[in-house]
MIPA-300991 format. One record per residue (C-alpha): residue in three letters; residue number from 1; x, y, z; chain. Coordinates in steps of 0.25 Angstrom, whole numbers. Example, Ala and Ser with C-alpha at 12.3 -4.5 7.8 and 13.67 -1.06 7.14 Angstrom:
<"ALA", 1, <49, -18, 31>, "A">
<"SER", 2, <55, -4, 29>, "A">
END
This chain:
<"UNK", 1, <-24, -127, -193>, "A">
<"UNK", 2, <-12, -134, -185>, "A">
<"UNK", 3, <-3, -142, -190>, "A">
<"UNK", 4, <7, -144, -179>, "A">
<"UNK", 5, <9, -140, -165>, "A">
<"UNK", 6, <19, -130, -165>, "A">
<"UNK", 7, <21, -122, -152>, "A">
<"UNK", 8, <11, -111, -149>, "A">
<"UNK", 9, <21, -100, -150>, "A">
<"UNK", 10, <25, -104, -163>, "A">
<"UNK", 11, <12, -103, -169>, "A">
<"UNK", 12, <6, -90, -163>, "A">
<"UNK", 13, <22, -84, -166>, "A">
<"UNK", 14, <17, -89, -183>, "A">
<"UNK", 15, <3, -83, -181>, "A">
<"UNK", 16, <8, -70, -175>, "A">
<"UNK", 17, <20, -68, -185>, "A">
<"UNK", 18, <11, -69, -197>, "A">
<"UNK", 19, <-1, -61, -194>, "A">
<"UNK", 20, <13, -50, -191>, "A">
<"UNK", 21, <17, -53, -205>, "A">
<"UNK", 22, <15, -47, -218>, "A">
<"UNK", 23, <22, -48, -232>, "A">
<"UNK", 24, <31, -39, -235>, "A">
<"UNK", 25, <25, -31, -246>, "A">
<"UNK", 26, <10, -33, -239>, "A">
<"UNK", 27, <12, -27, -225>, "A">
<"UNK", 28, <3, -17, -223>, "A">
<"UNK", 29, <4, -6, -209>, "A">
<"UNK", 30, <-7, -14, -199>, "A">
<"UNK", 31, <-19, -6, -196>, "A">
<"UNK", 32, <-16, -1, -181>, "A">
<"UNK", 33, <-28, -11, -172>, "A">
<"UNK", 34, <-37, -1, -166>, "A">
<"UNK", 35, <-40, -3, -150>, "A">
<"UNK", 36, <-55, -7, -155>, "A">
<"UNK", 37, <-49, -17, -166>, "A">
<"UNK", 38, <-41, -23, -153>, "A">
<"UNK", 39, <-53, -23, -146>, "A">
<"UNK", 40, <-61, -31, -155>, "A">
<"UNK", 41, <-49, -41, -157>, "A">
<"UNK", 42, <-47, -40, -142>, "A">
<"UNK", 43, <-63, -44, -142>, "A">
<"UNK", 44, <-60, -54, -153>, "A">
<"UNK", 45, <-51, -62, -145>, "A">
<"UNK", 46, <-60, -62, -131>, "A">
<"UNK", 47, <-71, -67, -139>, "A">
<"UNK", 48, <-65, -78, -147>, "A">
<"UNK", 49, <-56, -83, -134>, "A">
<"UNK", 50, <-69, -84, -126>, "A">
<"UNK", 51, <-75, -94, -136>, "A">
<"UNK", 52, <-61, -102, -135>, "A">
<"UNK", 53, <-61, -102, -121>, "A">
<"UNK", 54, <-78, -105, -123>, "A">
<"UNK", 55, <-78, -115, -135>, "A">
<"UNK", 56, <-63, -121, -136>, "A">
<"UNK", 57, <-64, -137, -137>, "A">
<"UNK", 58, <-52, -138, -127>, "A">
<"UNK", 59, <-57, -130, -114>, "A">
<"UNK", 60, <-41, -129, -109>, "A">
<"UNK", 61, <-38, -122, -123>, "A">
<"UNK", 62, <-25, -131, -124>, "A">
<"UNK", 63, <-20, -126, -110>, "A">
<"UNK", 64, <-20, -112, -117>, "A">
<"UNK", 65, <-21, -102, -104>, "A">
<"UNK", 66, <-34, -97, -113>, "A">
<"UNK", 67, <-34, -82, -105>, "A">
<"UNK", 68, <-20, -80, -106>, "A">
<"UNK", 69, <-20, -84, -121>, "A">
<"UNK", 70, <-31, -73, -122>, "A">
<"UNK", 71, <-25, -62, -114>, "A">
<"UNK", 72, <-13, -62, -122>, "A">
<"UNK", 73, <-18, -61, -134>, "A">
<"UNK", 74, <-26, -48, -129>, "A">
<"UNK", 75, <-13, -43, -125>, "A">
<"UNK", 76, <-8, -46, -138>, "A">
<"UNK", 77, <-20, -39, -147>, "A">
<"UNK", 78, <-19, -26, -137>, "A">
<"UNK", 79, <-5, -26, -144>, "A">
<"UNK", 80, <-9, -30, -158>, "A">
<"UNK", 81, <-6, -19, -168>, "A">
<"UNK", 82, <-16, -21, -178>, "A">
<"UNK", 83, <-28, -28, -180>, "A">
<"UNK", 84, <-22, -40, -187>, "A">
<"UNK", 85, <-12, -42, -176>, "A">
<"UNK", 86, <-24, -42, -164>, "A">
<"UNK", 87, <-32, -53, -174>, "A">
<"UNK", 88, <-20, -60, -176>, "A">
<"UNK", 89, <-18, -62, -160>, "A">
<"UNK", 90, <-33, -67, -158>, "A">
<"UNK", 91, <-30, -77, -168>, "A">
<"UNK", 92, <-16, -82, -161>, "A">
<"UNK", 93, <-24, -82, -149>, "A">
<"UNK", 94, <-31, -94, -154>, "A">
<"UNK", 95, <-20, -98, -161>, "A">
<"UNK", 96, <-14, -103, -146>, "A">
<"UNK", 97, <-24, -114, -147>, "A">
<"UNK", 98, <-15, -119, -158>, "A">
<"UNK", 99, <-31, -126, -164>, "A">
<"UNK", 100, <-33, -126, -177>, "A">
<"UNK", 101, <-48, -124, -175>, "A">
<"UNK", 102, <-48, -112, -167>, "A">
<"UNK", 103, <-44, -99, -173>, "A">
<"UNK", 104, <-48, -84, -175>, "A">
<"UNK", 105, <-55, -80, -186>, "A">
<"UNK", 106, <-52, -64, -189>, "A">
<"UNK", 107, <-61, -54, -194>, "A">
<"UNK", 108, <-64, -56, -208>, "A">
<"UNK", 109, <-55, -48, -220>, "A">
<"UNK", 110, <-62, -38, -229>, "A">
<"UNK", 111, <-56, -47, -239>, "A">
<"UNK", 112, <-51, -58, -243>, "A">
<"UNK", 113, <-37, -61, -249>, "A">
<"UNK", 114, <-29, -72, -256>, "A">
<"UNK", 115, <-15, -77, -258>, "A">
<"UNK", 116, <-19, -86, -272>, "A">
<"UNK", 117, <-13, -99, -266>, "A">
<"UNK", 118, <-15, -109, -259>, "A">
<"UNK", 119, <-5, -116, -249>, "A">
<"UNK", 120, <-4, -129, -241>, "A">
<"UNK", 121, <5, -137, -232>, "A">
<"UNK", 122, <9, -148, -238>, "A">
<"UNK", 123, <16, -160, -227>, "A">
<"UNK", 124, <27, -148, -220>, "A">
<"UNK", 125, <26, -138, -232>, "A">
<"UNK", 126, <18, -127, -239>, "A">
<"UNK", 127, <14, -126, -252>, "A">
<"UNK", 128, <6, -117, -261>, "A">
<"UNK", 129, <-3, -128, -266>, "A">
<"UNK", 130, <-11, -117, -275>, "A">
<"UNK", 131, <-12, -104, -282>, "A">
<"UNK", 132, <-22, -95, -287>, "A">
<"UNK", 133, <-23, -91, -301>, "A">
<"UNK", 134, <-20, -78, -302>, "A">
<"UNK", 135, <-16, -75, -288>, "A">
<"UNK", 136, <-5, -67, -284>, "A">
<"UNK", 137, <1, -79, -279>, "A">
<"UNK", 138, <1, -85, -295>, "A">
<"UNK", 139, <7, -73, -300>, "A">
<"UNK", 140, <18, -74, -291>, "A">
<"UNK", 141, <22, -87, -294>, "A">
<"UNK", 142, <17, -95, -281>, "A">
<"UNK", 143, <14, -109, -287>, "A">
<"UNK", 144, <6, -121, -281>, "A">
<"UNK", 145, <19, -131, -276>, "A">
<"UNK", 146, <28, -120, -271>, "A">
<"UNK", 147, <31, -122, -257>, "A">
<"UNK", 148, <28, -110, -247>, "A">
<"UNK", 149, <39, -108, -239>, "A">
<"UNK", 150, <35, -96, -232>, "A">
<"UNK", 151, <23, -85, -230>, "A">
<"UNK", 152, <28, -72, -226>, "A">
<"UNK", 153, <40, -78, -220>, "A">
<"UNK", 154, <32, -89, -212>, "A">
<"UNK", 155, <33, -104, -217>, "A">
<"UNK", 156, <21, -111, -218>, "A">
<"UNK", 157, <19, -124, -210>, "A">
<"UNK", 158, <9, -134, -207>, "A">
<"UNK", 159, <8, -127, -193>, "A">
<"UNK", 160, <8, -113, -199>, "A">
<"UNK", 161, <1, -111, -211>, "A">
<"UNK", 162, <-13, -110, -207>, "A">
<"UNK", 163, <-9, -100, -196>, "A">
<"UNK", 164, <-2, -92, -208>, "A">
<"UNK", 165, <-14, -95, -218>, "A">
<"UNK", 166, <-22, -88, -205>, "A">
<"UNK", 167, <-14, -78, -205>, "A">
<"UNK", 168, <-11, -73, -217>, "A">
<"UNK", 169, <-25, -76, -222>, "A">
<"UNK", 170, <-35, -73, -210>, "A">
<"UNK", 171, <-28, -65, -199>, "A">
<"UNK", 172, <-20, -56, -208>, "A">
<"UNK", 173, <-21, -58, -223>, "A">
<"UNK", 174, <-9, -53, -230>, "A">
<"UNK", 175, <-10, -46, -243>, "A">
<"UNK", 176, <3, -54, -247>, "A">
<"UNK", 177, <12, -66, -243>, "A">
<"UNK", 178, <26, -68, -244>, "A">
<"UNK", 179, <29, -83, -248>, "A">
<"UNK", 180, <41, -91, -251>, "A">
<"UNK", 181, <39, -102, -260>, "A">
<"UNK", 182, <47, -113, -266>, "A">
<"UNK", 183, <42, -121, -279>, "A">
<"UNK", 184, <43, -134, -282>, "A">
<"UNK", 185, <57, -133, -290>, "A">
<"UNK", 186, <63, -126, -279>, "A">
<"UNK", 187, <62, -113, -282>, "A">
<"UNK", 188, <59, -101, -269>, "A">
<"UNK", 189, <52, -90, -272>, "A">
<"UNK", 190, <47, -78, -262>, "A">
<"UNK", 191, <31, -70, -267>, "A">
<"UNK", 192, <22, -63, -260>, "A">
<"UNK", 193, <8, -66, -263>, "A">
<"UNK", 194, <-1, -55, -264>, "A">
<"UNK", 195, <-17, -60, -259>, "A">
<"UNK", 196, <-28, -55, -268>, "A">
<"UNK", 197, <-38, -46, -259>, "A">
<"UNK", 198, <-52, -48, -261>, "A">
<"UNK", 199, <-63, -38, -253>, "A">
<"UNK", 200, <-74, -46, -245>, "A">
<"UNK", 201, <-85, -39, -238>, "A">
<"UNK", 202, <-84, -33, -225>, "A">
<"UNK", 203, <-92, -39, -216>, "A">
<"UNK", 204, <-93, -54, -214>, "A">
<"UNK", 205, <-100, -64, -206>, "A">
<"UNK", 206, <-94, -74, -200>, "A">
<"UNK", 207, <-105, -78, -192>, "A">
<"UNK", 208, <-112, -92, -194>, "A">
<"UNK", 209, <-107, -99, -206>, "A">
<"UNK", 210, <-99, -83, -210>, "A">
<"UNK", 211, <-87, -90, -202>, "A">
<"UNK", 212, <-84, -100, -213>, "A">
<"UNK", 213, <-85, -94, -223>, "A">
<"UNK", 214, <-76, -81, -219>, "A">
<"UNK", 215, <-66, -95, -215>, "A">
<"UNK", 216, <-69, -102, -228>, "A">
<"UNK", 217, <-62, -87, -234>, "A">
<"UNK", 218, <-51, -85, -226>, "A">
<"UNK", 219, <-46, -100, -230>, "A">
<"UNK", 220, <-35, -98, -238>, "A">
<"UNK", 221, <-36, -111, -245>, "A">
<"UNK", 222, <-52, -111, -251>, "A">
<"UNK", 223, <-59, -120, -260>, "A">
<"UNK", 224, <-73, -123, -266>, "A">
<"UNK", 225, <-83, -128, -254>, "A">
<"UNK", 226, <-86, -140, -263>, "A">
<"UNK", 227, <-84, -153, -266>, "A">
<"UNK", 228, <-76, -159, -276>, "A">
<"UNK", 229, <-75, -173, -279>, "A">
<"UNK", 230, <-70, -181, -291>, "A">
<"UNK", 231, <-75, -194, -297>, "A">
<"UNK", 232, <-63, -201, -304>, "A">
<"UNK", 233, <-63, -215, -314>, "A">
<"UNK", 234, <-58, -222, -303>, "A">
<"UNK", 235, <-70, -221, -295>, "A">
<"UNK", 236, <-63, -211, -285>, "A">
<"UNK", 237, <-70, -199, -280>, "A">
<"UNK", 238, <-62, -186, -276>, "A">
<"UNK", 239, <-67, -177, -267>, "A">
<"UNK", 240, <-63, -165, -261>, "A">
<"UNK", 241, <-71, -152, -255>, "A">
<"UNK", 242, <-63, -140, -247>, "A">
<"UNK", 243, <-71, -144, -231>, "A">
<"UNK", 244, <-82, -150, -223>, "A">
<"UNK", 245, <-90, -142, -225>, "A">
<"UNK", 246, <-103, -151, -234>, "A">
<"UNK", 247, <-117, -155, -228>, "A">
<"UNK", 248, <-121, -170, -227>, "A">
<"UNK", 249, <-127, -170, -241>, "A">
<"UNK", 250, <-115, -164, -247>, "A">
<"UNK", 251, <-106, -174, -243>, "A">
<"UNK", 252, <-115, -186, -245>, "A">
<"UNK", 253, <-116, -183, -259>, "A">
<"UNK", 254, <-102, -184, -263>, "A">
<"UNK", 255, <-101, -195, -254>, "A">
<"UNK", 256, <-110, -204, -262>, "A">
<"UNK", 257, <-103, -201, -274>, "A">
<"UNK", 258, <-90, -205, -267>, "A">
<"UNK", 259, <-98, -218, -264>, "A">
<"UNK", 260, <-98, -219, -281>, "A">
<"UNK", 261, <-83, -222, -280>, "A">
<"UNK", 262, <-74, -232, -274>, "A">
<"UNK", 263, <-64, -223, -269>, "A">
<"UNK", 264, <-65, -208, -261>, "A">
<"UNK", 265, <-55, -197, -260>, "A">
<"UNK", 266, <-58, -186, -250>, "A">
<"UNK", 267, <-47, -174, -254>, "A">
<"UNK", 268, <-47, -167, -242>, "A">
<"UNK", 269, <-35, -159, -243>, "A">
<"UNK", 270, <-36, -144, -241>, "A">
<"UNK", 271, <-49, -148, -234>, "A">
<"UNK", 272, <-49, -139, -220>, "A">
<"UNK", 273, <-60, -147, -214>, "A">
<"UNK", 274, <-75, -142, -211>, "A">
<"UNK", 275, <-89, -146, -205>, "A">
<"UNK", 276, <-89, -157, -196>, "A">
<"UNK", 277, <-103, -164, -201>, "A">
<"UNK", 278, <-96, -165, -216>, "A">
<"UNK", 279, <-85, -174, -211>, "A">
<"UNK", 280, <-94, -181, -202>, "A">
<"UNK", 281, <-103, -184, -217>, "A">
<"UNK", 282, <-91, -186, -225>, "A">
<"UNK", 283, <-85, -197, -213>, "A">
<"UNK", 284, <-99, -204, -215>, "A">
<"UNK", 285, <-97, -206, -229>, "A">
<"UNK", 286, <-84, -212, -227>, "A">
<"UNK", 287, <-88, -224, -217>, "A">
<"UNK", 288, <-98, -233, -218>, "A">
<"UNK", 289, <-100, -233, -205>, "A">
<"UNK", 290, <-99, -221, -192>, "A">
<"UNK", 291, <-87, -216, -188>, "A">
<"UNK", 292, <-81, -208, -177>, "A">
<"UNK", 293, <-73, -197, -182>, "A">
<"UNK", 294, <-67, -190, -170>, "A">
<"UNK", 295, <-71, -186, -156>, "A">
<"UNK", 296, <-74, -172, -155>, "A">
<"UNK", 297, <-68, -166, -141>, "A">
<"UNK", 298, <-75, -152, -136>, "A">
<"UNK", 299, <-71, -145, -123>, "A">
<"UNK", 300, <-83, -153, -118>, "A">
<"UNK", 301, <-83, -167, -123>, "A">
<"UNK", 302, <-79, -176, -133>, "A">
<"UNK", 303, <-89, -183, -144>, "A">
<"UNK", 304, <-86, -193, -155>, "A">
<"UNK", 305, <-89, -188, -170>, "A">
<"UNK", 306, <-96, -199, -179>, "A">
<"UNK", 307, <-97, -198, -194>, "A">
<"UNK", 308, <-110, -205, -198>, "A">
<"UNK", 309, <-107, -216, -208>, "A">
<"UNK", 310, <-116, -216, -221>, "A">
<"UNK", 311, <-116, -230, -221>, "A">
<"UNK", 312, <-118, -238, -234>, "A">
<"UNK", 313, <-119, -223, -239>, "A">
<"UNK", 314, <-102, -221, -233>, "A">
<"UNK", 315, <-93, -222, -246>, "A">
<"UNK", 316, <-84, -235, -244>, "A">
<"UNK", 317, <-74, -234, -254>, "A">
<"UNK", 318, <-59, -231, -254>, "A">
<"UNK", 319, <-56, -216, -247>, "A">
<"UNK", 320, <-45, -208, -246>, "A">
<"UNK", 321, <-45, -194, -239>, "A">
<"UNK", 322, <-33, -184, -244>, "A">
<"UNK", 323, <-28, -173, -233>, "A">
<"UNK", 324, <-17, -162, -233>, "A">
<"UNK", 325, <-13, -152, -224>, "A">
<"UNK", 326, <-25, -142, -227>, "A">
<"UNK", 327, <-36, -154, -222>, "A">
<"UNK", 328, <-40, -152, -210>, "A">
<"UNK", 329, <-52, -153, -199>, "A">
<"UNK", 330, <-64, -163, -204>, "A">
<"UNK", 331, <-51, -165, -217>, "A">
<"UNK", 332, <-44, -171, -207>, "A">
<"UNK", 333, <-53, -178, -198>, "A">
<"UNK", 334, <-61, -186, -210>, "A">
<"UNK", 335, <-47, -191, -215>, "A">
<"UNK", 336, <-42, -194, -202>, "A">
<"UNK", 337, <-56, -202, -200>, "A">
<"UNK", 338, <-54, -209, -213>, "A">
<"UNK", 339, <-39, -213, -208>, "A">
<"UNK", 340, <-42, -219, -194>, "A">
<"UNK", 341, <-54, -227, -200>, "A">
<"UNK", 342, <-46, -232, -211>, "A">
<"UNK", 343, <-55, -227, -220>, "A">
<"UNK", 344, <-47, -224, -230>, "A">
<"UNK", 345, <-32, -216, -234>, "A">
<"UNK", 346, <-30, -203, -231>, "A">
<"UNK", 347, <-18, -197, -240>, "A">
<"UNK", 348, <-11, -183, -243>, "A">
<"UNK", 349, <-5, -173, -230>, "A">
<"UNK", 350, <-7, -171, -216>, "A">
<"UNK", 351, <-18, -164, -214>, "A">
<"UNK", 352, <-21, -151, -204>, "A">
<"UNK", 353, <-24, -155, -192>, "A">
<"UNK", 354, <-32, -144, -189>, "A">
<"UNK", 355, <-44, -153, -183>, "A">
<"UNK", 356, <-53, -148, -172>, "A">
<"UNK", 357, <-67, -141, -173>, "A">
<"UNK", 358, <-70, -128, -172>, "A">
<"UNK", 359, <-82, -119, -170>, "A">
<"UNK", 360, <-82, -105, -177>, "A">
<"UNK", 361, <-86, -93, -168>, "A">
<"UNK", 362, <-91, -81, -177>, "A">
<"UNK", 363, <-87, -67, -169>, "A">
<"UNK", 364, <-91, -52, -171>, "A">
<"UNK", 365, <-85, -39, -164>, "A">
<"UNK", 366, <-89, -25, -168>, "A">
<"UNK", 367, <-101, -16, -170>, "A">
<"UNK", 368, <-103, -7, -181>, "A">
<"UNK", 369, <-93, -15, -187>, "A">
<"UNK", 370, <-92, -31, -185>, "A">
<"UNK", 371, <-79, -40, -186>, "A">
<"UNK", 372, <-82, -53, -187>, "A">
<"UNK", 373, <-72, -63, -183>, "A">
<"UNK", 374, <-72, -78, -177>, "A">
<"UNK", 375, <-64, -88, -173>, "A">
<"UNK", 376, <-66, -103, -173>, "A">
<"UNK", 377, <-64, -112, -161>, "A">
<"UNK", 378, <-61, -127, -160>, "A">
<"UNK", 379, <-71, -133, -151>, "A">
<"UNK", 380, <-66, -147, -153>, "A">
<"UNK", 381, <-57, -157, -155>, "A">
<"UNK", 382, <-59, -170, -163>, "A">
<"UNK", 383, <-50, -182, -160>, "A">
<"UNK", 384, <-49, -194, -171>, "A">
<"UNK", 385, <-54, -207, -166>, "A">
<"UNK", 386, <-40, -212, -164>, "A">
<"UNK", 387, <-39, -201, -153>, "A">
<"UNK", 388, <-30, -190, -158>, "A">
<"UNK", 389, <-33, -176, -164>, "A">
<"UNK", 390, <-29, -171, -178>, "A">
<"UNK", 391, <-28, -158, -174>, "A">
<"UNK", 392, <-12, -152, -177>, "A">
<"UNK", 393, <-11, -167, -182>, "A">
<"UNK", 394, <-17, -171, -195>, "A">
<"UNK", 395, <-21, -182, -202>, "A">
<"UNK", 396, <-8, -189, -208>, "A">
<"UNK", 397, <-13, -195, -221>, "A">
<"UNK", 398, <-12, -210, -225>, "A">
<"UNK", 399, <-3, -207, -235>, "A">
<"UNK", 400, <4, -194, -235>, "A">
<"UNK", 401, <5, -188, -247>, "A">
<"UNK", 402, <6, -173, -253>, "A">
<"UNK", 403, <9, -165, -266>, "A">
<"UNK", 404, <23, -161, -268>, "A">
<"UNK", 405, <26, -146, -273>, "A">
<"UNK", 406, <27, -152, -286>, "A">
<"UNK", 407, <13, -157, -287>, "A">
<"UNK", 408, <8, -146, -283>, "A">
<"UNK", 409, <14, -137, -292>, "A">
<"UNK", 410, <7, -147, -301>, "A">
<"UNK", 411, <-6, -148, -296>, "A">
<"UNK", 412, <-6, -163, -294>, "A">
<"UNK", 413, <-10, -169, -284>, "A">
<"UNK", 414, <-4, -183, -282>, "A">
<"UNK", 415, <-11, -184, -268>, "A">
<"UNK", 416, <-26, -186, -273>, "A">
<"UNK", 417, <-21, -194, -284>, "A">
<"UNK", 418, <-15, -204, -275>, "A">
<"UNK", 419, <-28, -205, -267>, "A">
<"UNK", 420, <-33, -207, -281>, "A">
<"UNK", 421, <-23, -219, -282>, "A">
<"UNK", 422, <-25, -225, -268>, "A">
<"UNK", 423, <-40, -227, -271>, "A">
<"UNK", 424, <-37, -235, -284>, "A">
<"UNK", 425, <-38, -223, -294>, "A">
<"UNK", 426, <-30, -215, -304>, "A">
<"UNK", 427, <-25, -200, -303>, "A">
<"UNK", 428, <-14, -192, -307>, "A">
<"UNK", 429, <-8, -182, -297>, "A">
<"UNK", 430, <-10, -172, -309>, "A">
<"UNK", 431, <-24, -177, -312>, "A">
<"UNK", 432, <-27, -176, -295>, "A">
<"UNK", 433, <-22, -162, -294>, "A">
<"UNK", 434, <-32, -157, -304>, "A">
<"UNK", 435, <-43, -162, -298>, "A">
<"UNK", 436, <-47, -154, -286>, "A">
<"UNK", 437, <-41, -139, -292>, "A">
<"UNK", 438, <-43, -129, -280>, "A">
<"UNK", 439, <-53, -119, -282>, "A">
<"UNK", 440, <-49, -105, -278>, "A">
<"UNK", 441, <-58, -97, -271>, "A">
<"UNK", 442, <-65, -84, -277>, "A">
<"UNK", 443, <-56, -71, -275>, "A">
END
C-alpha cells in the first residue's frame, strides 16, 4: 500500500535493490533461470499486462506508455540471471502504476517461513510492535518498543515498508534479516533474525476462493478471522475483527448487542480492509437512515454506493472508530464515512491510504507441471462524498494519537482507553493493552 508519492524512479530503484539483496550470512548462490523458466516469466508478464491493458479502471493507465512499459521489462527479464530476479521485474512492471491495488502475485513457496515479529509504522517511524514466543527474533533480544532503523541496510518508511514486507516475504523470502534496532532507553543494537521454515504441499490452487487464502498466508501481520468484542460496566462495547470479510447475519448479530450499550468503539487498527458488501452492512448499522458512502469510478462510468440503513434497527449511541497506519481499504473508507457525516470521533494514526478496488485474476502456465500465479487489478476508484480520493492520503484522525516506544514495550495501550474515556467510560492504558492480545498464527 502507498503511502506518499514519491518519484517513480525511487521506488522501482527500492523494489529492484531489495529483491538484489541478502543478508549477509543468508546469501545463498542464485539457481542460474533456465531459457523455459524465462519463457514462462516472459509468458507471465504477456498474460497479466494484457488484462491491465483489458480491465484497468483508468483506460489511459496513468499516461503510462503501456507497450513501452511492457517491452522494457522483457528486455530486462531476457537479462535476468535467476528466476527471482525475472519474478522480480514482473512485479516492478506493475509496480510503475504506483496502485496500491494492483500487484503481482508469484508462484507460490513450497514453504512458508517466519520472522516472529510483528512491525508497524507508527506516524514517521517503525516499530517492532510484537514478538513471537519463542522465535528466533525473542532469543535474540528483538523486543516490542524497539524502533527498526534499518532491514538489511534499507530504512523503513511509510512509503517503503509494504514494498519491503513484499519483497522479503513474497518475491524473495530471505532465510535471515539484518536489522538495526534502538530500544526505548536508547540503546542501538545490530541482529540478524533467522525465519523459521515450515514445508507446505506442493501444489496449490489459487483458483476461486484459493487466491485468498494463499494471500491471507503471505500476510506478514495474521490474526484470527473472528470477531472479538468486549462488554465493559460502563456500558461500552469493544469490538475488533482482523477484515471485512463477515456475511449479513454475522455482522447484524454483534450489531444488536452493540445496540445493548450506549456507546460503540470500532478498533480498526491493523485491519487491511475486505469485502465490499460487509462495510456496506456495517455502515447500515451505524445510521438510521441511507447513506452515500463514495462514488465508484470504473473505466466506464461512474455509480454512487448506498449503504442501506437498518432504520429503528441502526445503533444510535456514541461512536468512536480507532485507525492506524496498517487500516486501510473498507478500514479506511467506513472511518472516513463516519467523519464527514459527523457521525462520530475517529482517533489514533493516519491511516494507509491504500483505497481503490480490485479484482483478483487466478493464472496457470505449464503442463506436466502447473505454476500457479496471479496478480490483482484495480478496476475502480472510490471518491468520498466530499470529492477527493483517500488513496496515497489517508484518513487523518479526529484526534491524533499514538503509542509511544515506551507503551509499547509495556503493552499498554493508552489509545483504546482514551476512546474508552471519550465515551464516558473508565480504562487504564495498562488495562486497554490487555484486552485484545494478538493471536499468532500456527507455525
Amino acid at each position: 500500500m502507498n503511502f506518499s508519492k514519491p518519484s517513480r524512479r525511487v521506488l522501482l530503484a527500492v523494489l529492484f535493490l531489495l529483491s538484489a539483496h541478502d543478508s549477509a550470512s543468508a546469501q545463498q548462490p542464485q539457481q542460474k533461470i533456465s531459457k523455459y523458466e524465462k519463457d514462462q516469466v516472459m509468458t507471465m508478464l504477456a498474460t497479466i499486462s494484457g488484462d491491465v491493458k483489458k480491465h484497468y479502471y483508468d483506460p489511459k493507465l496513468h499516461g503510462v506508455d503501456w507497450d513501452a512499459n511492457v517491452k522494457n521489462f522483457r528486455e530486462r527479464i531476457a537479462n535476468a540471471a535467476s528466476l527471482n530476479r525475472g519474478l522480480s521485474e514482473v512485479a516492478a512492471a506493475l509496480d510503475v502504476l504506483n496502485d496500491s491495488h494492483t500487484f503481482f502475485v508469484p508462484p507460490p513457496r513450497s514453504y512458508k517461513h517466519d520472522y516472529g515479529w510483528q512491525i508497524a509504522i507508527i506516524q514517521e517511524k517503525c516499530f517492532v510492535v510484537g514478538v513471537r514466543p519463542q522465535s528466533d527474533a525473542e532469543k535474540k533480544g528483538v523486543k516490542a518498543g524497539d524502533e527498526v532503523l534499518a532491514i538489511n541496510g534499507f530504512a523503513p518508511r511509510r512509503d517503503n515498508l509494504w514494498k519491503m514486507n513484499f519483497v522479503f516475504n513474497v518475491l524473495r523470502p530471505q532465510p535471515a534479516l539484518r536489522v538495526s534496532l534502538l530500544s526505548p532507553d536508547g540503546q542501538q543494537k545490530d541482529v540478524e533474525v533467522v525465519a523459521a521454515m515450515r514445508q507446505l504441499q506442493r501444489v496449490r490452487d489459487l483458483t476461486g476462493g484459493g487466491i485468498w487464502d494463499y494471500i491471507r498466508e503471505i500476510e506478514s501481520q495474521e490474526e484470527s478471522d473472528r470477531m472479538r468484542y468486549l462488554e465493559t460496566e460502563d456500558d461500552v462495547m469493544v469490538l475488533k475483527f482482523p477484515g471485512f470479510a463477515f456475511t449479513e447475519s454475522e455482522v447484524d448479530d454483534v450489531m444488536k448487542r452493540a445496540r445493548r450499550h450506549k456507546a460503540l468503539i470500532m478498533d480498526l487498527r491493523g485491519n487491511p480492509g475486505g469485502v465490499v458488501l460487509t462495510l456496506k452492512e456495517f455502515l447500515g448499522n451505524l445510521f438510521d437512515r441511507d447513506v452515500k458512502v463514495c462514488d465508484r469510478v470504473t473505466r466506464d462510468d461512474s455509480k454512487p454506493q448506498i449503504a442501506k440503513s437498518r432504520g429503528k434497527n441502526a445503533f444510535t449511541g456514541k461512536l468512536v472508530v480507532l485507525v492506524d497506519s496498517r487500516s486501510a481499504s473498507a478500514s479506511e473508507i467506513l472511518a472516513r464515512v463516519v467523519q464527514i457525516e459527523k457521525r462520530g470521533t475517529v482517533v489514533g494514526d493516519r491511516s494507509a491510504g491504500a483505497v481503490m478496488e480490485s479484482r483478483h485474476y487466478p493464472y496457470s502456465i505449464g503442463l506436466d507441471t502447473i505454476v500457479p500465479y496471479g496478480a490483482s487489478i484495480t478496476d475502480a476508484d472510490l471518491i468520498m462524498t466530499d470529492g477527493k480520493s483517500l488513496e496515497k492520503v489517508g484518513v487523518m484522525p479526529d484526534e491524533l494519537l499514538v503509542p509511544s516506544a515506551v507503551d509499547l514495550a509495556s503493552r499498554r495501550d493508552p489509545v483504546l482507553a482514551h476512546a474508552v474515556e471519550l465515551v464516558g467510560g473508565k480504562m487504564t492504558p495498562a488495562g486497554a493493552g490487555m484486552l485484545f492480545p494478538f493471536e499468532w498464527p500456527k507455525q
